[in-house]
C-alpha positions in Angstrom: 117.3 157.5 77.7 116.3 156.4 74.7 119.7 156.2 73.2 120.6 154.4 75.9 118.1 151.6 74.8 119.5 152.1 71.0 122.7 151.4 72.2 121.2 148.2 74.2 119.7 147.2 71.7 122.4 147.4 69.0 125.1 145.6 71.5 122.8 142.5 72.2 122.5 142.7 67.9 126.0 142.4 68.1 126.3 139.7 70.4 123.9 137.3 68.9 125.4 137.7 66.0 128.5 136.3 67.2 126.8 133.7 68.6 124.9 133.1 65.9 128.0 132.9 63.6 129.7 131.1 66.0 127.5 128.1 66.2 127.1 127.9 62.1 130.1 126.8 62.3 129.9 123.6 64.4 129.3 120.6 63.0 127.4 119.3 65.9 124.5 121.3 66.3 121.9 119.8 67.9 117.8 119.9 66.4 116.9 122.4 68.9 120.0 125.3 67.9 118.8 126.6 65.1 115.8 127.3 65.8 116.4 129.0 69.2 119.5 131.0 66.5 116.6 132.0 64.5 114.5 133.2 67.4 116.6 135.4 68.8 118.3 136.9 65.3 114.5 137.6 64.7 113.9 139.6 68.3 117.4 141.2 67.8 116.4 142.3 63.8 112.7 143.6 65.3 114.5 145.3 67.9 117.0 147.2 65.0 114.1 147.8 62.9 112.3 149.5 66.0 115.5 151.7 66.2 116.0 152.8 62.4 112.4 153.6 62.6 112.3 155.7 65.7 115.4 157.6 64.1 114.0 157.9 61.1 111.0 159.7 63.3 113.2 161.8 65.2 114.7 163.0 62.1 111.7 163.8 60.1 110.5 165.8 62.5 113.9 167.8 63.4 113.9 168.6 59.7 110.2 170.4 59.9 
């Protein structure tokens, strides 16, 4: 299950992302887009984080 929800979570990364890149580069972005761009790069990078740290967890603890 959970690497079900790593996987989630890494594919919506993905997909803002694009989205993200993809309106940087119109010229006509209106005062509202990049501000909604930045709240959802910053709920995709918490969700990562989340991720590399539950790994890192996992890990630690299949080492002891």
């Amino acid at each position: 299950m959970s690497d079900a929800i790593e996987d989630d979570l890494i594919e919506s990364a993905a997909v803002v992302l694009g989205l993200v890149r993809a309106l940087l580069d119109d010229p006509q972005l209106t005062a509202d887009e990049p501000w909604f761009m930045l709240r959802r790069t910053a709920e995709c990078l918490t969700g990562t984080l989340n991720v590399a740290e539950l790994r890192g967890e996992r890990l630690a603890a299949a080492d002891e």
